[in-house]
matplotlib code that plots the C-alpha trace (Angstrom):
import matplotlib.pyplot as plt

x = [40.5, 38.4, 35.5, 33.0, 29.9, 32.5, 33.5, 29.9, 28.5, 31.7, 31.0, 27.0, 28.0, 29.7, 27.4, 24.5, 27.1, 26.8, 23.4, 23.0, 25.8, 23.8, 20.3, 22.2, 23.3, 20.1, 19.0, 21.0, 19.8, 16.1, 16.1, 12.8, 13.8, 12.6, 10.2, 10.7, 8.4, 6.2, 3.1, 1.7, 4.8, 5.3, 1.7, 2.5, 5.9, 4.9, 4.0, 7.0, 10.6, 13.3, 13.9, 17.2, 16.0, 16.3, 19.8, 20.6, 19.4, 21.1, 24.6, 23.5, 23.0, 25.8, 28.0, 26.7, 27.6, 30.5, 31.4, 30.0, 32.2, 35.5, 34.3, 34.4, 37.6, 39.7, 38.2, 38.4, 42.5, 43.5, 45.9, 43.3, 46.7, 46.7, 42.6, 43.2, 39.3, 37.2, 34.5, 34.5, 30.7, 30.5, 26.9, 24.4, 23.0, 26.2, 27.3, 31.1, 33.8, 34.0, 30.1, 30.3, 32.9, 30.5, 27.8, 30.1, 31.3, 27.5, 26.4, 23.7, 20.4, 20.6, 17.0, 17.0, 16.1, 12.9, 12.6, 12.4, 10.6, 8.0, 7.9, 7.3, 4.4, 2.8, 3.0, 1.4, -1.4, -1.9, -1.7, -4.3, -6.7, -6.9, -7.5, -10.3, -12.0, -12.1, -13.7, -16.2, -15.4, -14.9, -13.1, -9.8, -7.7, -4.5, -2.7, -2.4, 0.0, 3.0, 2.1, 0.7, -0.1, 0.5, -1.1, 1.2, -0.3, -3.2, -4.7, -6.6, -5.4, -3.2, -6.0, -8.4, -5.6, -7.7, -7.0, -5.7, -3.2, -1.4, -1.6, 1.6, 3.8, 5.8, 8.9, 9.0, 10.5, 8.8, 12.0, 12.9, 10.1, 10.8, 10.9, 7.7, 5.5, 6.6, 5.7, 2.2, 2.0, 2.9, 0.1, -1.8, -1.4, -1.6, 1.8, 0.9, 1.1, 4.4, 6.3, 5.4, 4.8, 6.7, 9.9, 11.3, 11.6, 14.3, 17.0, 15.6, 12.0, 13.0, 15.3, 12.1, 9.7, 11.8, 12.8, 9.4, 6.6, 7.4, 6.3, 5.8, 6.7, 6.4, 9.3, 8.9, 11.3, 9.9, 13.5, 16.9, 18.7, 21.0, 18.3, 16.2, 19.6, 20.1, 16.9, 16.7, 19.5, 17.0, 14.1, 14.5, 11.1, 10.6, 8.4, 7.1, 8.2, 7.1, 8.8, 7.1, 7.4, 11.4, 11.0, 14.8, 16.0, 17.7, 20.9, 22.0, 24.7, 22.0, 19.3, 22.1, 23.2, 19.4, 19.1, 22.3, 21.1, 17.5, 19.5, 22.0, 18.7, 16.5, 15.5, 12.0, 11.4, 8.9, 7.3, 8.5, 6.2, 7.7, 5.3, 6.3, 10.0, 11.9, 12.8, 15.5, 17.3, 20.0, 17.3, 16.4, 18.9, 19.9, 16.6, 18.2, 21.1, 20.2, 16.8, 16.6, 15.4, 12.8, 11.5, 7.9, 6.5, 6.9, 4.2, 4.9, 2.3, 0.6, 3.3, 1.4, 4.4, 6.3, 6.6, 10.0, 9.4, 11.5, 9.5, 10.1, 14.1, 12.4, 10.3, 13.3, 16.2, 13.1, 12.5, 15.8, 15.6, 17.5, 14.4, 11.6, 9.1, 5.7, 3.3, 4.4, 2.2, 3.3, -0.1, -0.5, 3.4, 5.2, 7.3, 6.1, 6.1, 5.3, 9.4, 9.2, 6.2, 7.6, 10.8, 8.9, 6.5, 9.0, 12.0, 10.5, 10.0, 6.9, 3.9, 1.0, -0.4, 0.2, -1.0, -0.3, -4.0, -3.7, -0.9, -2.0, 0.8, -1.0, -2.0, -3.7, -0.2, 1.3, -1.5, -0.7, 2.7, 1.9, -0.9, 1.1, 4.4, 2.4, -1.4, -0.6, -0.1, -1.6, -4.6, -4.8, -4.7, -5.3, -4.4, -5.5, -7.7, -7.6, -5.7, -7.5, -10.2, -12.1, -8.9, -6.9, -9.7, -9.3, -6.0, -7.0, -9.1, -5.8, -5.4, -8.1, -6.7, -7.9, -9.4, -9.2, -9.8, -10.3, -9.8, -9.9, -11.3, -12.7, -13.5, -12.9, -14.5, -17.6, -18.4, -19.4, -17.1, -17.8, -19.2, -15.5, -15.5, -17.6, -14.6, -12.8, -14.4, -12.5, -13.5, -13.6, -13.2, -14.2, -14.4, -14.9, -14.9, -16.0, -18.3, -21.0, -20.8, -21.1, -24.9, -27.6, -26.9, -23.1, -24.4, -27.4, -24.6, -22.5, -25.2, -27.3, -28.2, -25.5, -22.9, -23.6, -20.5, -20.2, -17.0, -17.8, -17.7, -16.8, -18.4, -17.8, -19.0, -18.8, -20.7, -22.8, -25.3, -27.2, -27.5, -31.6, -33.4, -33.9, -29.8, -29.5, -32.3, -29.7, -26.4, -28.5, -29.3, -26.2, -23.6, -25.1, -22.1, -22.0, -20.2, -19.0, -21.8, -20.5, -22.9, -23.0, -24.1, -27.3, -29.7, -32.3, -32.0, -35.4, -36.6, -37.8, -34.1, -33.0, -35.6, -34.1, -31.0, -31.8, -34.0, -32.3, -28.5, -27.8, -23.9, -23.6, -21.7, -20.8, -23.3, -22.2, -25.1, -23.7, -25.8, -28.6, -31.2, -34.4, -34.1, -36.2, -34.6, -38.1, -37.4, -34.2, -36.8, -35.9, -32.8, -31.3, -34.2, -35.8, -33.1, -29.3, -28.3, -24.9, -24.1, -21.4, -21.3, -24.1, -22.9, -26.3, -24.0, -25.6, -28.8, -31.2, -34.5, -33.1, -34.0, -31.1, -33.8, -34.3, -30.3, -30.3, -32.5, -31.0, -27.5, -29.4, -30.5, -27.5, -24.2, -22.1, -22.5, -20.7, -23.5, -22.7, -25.4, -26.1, -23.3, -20.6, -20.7, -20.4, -23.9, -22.8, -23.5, -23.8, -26.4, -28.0, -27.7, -28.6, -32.1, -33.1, -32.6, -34.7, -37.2]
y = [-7.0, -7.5, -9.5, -9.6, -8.3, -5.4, -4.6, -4.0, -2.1, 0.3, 0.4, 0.7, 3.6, 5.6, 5.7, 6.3, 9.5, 10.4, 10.2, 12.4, 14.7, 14.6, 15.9, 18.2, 20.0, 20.0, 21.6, 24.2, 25.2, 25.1, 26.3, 28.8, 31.7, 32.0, 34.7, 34.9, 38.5, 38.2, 35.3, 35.8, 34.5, 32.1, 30.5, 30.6, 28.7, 26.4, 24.5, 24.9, 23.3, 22.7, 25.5, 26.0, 23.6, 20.9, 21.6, 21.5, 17.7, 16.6, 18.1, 16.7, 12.8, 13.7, 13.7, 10.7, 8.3, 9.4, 8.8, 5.6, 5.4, 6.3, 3.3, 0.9, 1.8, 1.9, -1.8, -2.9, -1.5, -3.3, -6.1, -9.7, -10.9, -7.5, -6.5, -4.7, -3.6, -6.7, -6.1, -2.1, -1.2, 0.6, 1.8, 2.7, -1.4, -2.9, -3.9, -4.8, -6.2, -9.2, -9.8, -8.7, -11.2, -14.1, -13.1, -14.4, -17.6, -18.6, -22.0, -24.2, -22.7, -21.7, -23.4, -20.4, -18.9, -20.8, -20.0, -16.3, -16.5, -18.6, -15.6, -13.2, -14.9, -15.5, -11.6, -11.2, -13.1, -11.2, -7.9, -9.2, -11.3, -7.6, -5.4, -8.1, -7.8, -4.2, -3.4, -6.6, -8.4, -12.8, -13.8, -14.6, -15.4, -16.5, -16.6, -12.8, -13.3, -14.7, -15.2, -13.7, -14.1, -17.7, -20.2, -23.1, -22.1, -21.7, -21.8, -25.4, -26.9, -30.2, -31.7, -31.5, -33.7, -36.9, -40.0, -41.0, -38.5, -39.3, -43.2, -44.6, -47.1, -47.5, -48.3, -44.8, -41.9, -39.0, -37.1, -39.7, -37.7, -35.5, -32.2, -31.5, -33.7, -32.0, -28.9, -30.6, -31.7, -28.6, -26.6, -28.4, -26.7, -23.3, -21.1, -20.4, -24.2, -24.9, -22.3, -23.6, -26.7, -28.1, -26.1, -26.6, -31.1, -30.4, -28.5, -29.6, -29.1, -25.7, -24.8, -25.7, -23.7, -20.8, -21.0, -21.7, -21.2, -16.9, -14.9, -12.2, -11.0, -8.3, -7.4, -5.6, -4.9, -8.2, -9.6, -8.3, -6.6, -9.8, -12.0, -10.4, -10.1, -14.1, -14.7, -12.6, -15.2, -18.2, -16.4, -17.1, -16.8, -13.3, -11.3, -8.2, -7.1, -4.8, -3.3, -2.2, -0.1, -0.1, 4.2, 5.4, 2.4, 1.2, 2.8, 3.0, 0.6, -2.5, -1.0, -2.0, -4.7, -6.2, -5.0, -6.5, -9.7, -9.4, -8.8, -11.7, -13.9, -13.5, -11.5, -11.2, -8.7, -6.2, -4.7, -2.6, -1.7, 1.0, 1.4, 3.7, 4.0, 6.7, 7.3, 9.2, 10.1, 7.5, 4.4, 5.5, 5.7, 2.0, 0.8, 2.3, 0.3, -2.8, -3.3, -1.5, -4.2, -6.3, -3.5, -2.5, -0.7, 1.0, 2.3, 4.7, 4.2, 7.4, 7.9, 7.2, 9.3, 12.2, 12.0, 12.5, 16.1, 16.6, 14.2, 15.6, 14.4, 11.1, 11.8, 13.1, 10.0, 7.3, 9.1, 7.4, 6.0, 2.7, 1.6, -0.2, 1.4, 1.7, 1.6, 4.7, 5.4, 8.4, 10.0, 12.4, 12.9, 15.7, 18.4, 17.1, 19.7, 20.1, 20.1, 16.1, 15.2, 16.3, 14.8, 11.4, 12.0, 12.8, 10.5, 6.8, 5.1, 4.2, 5.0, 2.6, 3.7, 6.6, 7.2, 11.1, 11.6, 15.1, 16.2, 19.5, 20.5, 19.1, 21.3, 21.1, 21.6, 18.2, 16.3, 17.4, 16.0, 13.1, 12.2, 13.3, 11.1, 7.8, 7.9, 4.5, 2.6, 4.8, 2.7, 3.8, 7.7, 9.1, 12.7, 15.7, 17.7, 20.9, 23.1, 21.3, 22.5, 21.1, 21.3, 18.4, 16.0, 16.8, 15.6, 12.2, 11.8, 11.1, 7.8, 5.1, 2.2, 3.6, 1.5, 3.7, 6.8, 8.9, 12.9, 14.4, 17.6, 18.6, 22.5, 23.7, 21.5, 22.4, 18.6, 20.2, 17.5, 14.5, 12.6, 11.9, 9.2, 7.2, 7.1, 4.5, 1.2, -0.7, 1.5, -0.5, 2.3, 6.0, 8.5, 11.9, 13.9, 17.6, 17.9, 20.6, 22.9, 20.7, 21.1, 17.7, 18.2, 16.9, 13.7, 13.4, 13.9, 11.3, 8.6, 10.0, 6.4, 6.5, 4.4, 1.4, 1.3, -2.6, -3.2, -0.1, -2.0, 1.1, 4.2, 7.0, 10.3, 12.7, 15.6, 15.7, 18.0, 18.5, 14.3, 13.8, 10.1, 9.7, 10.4, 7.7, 5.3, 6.5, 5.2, 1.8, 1.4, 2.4, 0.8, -2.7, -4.4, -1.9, -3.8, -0.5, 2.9, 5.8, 8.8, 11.1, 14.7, 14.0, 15.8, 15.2, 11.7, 10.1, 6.2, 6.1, 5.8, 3.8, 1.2, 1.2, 0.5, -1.9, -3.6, -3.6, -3.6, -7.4, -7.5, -4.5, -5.6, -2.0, 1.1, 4.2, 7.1, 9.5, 12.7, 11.8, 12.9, 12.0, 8.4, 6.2, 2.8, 1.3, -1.5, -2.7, -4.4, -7.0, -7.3, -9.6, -11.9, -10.7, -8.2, -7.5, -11.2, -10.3, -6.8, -6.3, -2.8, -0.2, 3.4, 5.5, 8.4, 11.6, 10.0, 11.6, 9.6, 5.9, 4.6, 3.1, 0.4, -0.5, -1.0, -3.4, -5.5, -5.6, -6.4, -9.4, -11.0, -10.7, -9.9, -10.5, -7.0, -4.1, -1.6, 2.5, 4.0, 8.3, 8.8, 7.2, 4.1, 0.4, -1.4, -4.4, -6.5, -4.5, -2.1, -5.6, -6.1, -2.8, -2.9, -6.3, -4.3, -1.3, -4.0]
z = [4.8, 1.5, 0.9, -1.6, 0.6, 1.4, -2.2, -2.9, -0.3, -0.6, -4.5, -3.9, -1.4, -3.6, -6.6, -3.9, -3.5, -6.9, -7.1, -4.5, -5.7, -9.0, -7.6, -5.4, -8.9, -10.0, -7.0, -6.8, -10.4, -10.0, -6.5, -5.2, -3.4, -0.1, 0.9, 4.1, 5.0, 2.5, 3.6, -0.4, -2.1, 0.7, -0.2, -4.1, -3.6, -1.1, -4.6, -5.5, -5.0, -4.5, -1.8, 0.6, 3.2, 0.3, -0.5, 3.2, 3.5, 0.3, 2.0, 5.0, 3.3, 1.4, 4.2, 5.8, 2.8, 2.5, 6.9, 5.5, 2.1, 4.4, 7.1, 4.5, 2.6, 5.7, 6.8, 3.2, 3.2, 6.4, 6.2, 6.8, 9.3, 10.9, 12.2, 15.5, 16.1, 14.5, 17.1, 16.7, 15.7, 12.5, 13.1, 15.6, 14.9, 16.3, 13.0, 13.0, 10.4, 11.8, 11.4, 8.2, 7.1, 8.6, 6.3, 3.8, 5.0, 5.7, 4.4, 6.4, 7.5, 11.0, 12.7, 14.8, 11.9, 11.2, 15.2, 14.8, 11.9, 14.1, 16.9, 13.9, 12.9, 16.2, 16.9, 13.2, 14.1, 17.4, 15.8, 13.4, 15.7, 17.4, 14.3, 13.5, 17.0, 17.1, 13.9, 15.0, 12.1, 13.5, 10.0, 10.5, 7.4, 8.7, 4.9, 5.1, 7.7, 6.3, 2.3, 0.1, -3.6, -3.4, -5.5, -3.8, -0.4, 1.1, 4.8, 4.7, 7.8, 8.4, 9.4, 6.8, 4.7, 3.4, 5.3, 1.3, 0.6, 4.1, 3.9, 2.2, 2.2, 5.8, 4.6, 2.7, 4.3, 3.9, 3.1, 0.1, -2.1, -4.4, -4.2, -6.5, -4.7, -1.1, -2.5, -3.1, 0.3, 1.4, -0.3, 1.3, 4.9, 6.1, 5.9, 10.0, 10.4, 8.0, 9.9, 13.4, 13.0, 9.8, 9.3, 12.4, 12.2, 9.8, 7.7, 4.8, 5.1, 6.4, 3.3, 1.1, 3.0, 3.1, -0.6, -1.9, 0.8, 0.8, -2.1, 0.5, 4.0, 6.4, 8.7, 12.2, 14.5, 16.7, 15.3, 15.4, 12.5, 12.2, 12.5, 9.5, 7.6, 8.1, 6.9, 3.6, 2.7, 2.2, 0.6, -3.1, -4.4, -2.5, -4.5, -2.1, 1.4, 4.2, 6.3, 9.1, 12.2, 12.2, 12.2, 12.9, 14.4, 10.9, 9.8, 6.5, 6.7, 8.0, 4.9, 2.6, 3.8, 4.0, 0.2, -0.6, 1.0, -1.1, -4.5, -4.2, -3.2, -5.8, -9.0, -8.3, -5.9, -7.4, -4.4, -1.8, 0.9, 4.0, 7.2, 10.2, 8.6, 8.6, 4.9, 3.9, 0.3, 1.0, 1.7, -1.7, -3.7, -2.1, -3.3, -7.1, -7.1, -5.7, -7.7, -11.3, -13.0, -11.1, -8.6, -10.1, -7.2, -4.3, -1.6, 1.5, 3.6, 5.8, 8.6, 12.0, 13.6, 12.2, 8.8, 6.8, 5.7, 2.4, 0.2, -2.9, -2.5, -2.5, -5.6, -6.9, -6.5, -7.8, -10.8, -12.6, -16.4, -15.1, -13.1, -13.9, -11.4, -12.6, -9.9, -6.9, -3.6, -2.0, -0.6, 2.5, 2.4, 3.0, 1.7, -2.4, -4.7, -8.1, -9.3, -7.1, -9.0, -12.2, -11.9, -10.9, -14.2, -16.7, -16.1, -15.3, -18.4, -17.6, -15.0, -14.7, -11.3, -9.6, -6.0, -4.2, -2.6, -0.4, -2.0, -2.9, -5.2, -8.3, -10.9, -14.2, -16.0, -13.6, -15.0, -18.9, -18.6, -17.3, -19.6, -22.4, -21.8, -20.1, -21.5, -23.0, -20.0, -17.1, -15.2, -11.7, -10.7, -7.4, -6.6, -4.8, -7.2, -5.0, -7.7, -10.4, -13.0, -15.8, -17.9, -16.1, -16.7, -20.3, -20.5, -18.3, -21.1, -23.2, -20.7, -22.6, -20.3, -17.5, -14.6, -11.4, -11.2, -7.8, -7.4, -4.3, -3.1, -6.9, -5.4, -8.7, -11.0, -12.7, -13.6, -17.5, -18.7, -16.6, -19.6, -20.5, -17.7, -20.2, -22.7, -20.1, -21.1, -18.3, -15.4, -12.3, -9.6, -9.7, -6.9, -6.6, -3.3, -2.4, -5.2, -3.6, -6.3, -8.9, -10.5, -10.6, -14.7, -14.8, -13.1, -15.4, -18.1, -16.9, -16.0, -19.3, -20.1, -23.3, -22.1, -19.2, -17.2, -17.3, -15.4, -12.6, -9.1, -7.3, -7.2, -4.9, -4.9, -1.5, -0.5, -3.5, -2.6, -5.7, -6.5, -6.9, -6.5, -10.2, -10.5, -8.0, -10.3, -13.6, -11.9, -10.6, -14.1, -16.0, -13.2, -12.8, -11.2, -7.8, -5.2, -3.4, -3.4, -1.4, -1.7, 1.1, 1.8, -0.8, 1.0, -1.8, -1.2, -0.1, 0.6, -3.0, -4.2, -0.9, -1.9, -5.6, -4.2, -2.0, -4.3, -7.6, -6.5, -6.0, -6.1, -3.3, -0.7, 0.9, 1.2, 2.6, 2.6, 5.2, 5.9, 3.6, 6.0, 4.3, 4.4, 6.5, 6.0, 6.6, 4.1, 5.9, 8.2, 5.3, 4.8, 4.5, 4.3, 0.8, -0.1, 0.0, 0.9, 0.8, 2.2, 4.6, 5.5, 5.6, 6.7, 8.1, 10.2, 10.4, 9.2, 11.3, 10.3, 10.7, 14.2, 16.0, 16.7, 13.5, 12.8, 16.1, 14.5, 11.3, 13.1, 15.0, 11.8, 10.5, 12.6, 10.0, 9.0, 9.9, 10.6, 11.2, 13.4, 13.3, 15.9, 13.6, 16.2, 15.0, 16.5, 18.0, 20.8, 23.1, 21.4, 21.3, 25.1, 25.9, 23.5, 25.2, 28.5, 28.0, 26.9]

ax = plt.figure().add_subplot(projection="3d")
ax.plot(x, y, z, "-o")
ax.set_aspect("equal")
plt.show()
């Protein structure tokens, strides 16, 4: 039997077995001994790949494409008269030939679909009415659900509609308009309401929601395989998906198959987005074939569960000159070396954000090659700066179109350079963490009153020791857009820079000043009457000197805000209930 799905899932299959073949080669070239007895060389390579454990999983995928390759040939080389197991499951999902074949032959939407779709929402907005409740926060923004980056959708309700826009002529049917001016309508209401409320009255108004109303959407395992397969069908305008929580339950046959599904679709997916799933080189390599000219970029979020352990395979297989990746998040992963990173840095075309926080592989010699091949388009980099010296942030300095910037863990920076941060006119973000050696002269050198850092809205620098109150008065004055002001482990820090900040920072919406045990807080008695109108989160853990009273109050004049007491506790109510008790 031979269909078209069939033909290219067999010829997807084998050049995902060539690819793997290919960095299997390469493996085997550049492979690391192993130092088994020795602990020294074990610590010095443990930076280094690929090792014999690599070349292990590579066979390993190898010869699960190719049980997969044989599967499909032998279905695909059986007479269509003559199909003695059409039932028989070719994977662990239950996916059989004759199912396969009725992908095909698929033509009306299925309202079941719109039906599932429903129950997938209604879970979403459970999930995130809870996330909301326990971090106290009572907004609810129901458009993060099922859409995002819409500007056809948004979340006014049905009923906010004027009176004017619904009044029309009787003997019109809605359904006789055309398809522009339904899409009007339709932006009108909240993607929660057209999904439960709209799509399911009719085929049609289904077919247009689908097609239009989803730029984005997350997948869970709420739904069935089939079910998420049926619906990829109808999503034309799909721009980004996540998949989320589906850990080993997919096998590779059903990721295919839902890609397959994605790429006959639509064009336009750019973002891929993986949550609690099991990643393996095979997914990958997939995610190659199917999307090498629309997929942009890809984010592997921290695994809540056991990670897959042989990340630099995954580095590895993305780092293709076909693609058109530019934007890769692969922080707090495992098993990434430098040979994953380098492979990733020196083979996409180009790299305009690159995210591998606590990845300590990263070395001043990493950060040279990638500056050198992609410091005309690089804006976002966030790595681990563990292994890194003054030296790496020379060569960022190479990258002029900067506009985020955060190093982790900068143990071995002196901070005698950190006036190059002034070179990056478009800075929006920057962070720096672990900086207790670094003296109070590299932040008077970087906030030295030379260069205002107009476009700054973040700025996050942790366990600065040495940072003085008229530091603090230089980066009010030279960063005059703060929305976001980390600055913890400051123990020079005294109320006379609180009260600058307070007082002069009108855009800051979020304040975190952990361990800064001099300050007082006195003039948060008004807030947000005279000052800080619109904060919405103030961090005061392991401030000793700020009265848990006083940060009651503050959260009864305004409960909006998310308040962090010494203890690391949110106050909330209850610290409210308990204060009028004692009283």
């Amino acid at each position: 039997m031979s269909s078209l799905l069939l033909d290219r899932l067999l010829l997807t299959s084998i050049n995902v077995k060539h690819r793997l073949e290919s960095l299997l080669n390469l493996c085997r070239i550049y492979e690391h001994p192993s130092w088994k007895n020795d602990d020294q060389y074990e610590e010095f390579y443990r930076f280094y790949g690929p090792d014999h454990s690599d070349i292990e999983e590579l066979e390993v995928s190898i010869v699960s494409i190719s049980s997969l390759i044989e599967n499909l040939q032998h279905e695909q080389d059986i007479d269509e008269d003559y199909q003695p197991f059409p039932d028989y499951p070719l994977c662990k999902n239950g996916w059989t030939l004759k199912e396969i074949e009725q992908l095909e032959k698929e033509k009306c939407l299925n309202l079941n679909i719109i039906n599932q779709i429903g129950l997938h929402t209604l879970n979403q907005c459970y999930e995130e009415l809870n996330e909301k409740q326990s971090s106290s926060t009572t907004k609810f923004n129901n458009e993060h659900l099922t859409s995002h980056d819409l500007n056809h959708l948004n979340t006014t309700s049905l009923s906010s509609i004027p009176n004017s826009c619904i009044s029309c002529d009787t003997n019109k049917n809605l359904l006789d308009l055309p398809t522009e001016l339904l899409l009007q309508i339709f932006s009108l209401i909240s993607p929660f309401e057209l999904i439960i409320n709209v799509a399911p009255t009719c085929r049609y108004f289904a077919n247009l929601i689908l097609n239009y109303g989803f730029s984005h959407i997350d997948l869970s395992k709420i739904i069935s395989v089939f079910d998420v397969t049926h619906l990829l069908s109808y999503l034309t305008h799909l721009r980004s998906i996540t998949f989320i929580n589906w850990e080993n339950e997919v096998s590779i046959l059903t990721w295919a198959i839902w890609f397959d599904r994605i790429a006959k679709t639509t064009s336009k997916l750019h973002t891929i987005r993986f949550q609690n799933i099991h990643i393996c080189p095979i997914l990958i390599c997939f995610i190659v074939e199917y999307f090498p000219h629309c997929l942009q970029t890809i984010i592997f979020d921290y695994q809540q569960h056991k990670g897959y352990e042989k990340f630099d395979l995954i580095l590895s297989l993305l780092a293709d000159k076909t693609i058109q990746l530019k934007h890769i998040t692969a922080s707090y992963q495992l098993g990434i070396t430098n040979f994953g990173i380098l492979q990733l840095v020196k083979n996409l075309n180009i790299i305009v954000e690159l995210n591998l926080l606590y990845i300590e592989a990263i070395n001043d010699e990493t950060v040279k090659v990638l500056c050198d091949k992609h410091n005309s388009y690089l804006e976002i980099l966030k790595i681990d700066g563990a292994q890194l010296t003054d030296k790496a942030l020379e060569y960022i300095d190479y990258c002029r179109k900067m506009k985020s910037i955060m190093i982790e863990f900068c143990t071995n920076m002196t901070g005698s350079n950190f006036h190059i941060f002034q070179n990056f006119y478009n800075l929006k973000e920057l962070c720096l963490s672990k900086l207790t050696t670094v003296p109070l002269e590299s932040f008077q050198l970087l906030f030295n009153g030379k260069h205002i850092f107009e476009h700054l809205i973040i700025l996050k620098l942790g366990e600065c020791h040495l940072i003085d109150d008229d530091c603090v008065r230089s980066i009010i004055k030279m960063c005059p857009r703060l929305i976001d002001f980390t600055c913890t482990w400051a123990y020079c820090l005294t109320d006379d820079s609180f009260n600058e900040i307070v007082i002069r920072c009108h855009h800051l919406r979020r304040l975190s000043l952990v361990g800064c045990h001099q300050i007082y807080g006195q003039i948060l008695h008004d807030v947000p009457e005279k000052y800080f109108y619109d904060i919405e989160y103030l961090n005061f853990e392991q401030c000793n000197q700020i009265e848990d009273d006083l940060l009651v109050k503050l959260y009864k004049r305004k409960k909006s805000i998310s308040i962090i007491n010494y203890y690391g506790t949110s106050v909330d109510d209850d610290d409210d209930d308990d204060d009028e008790r004692n009283f």
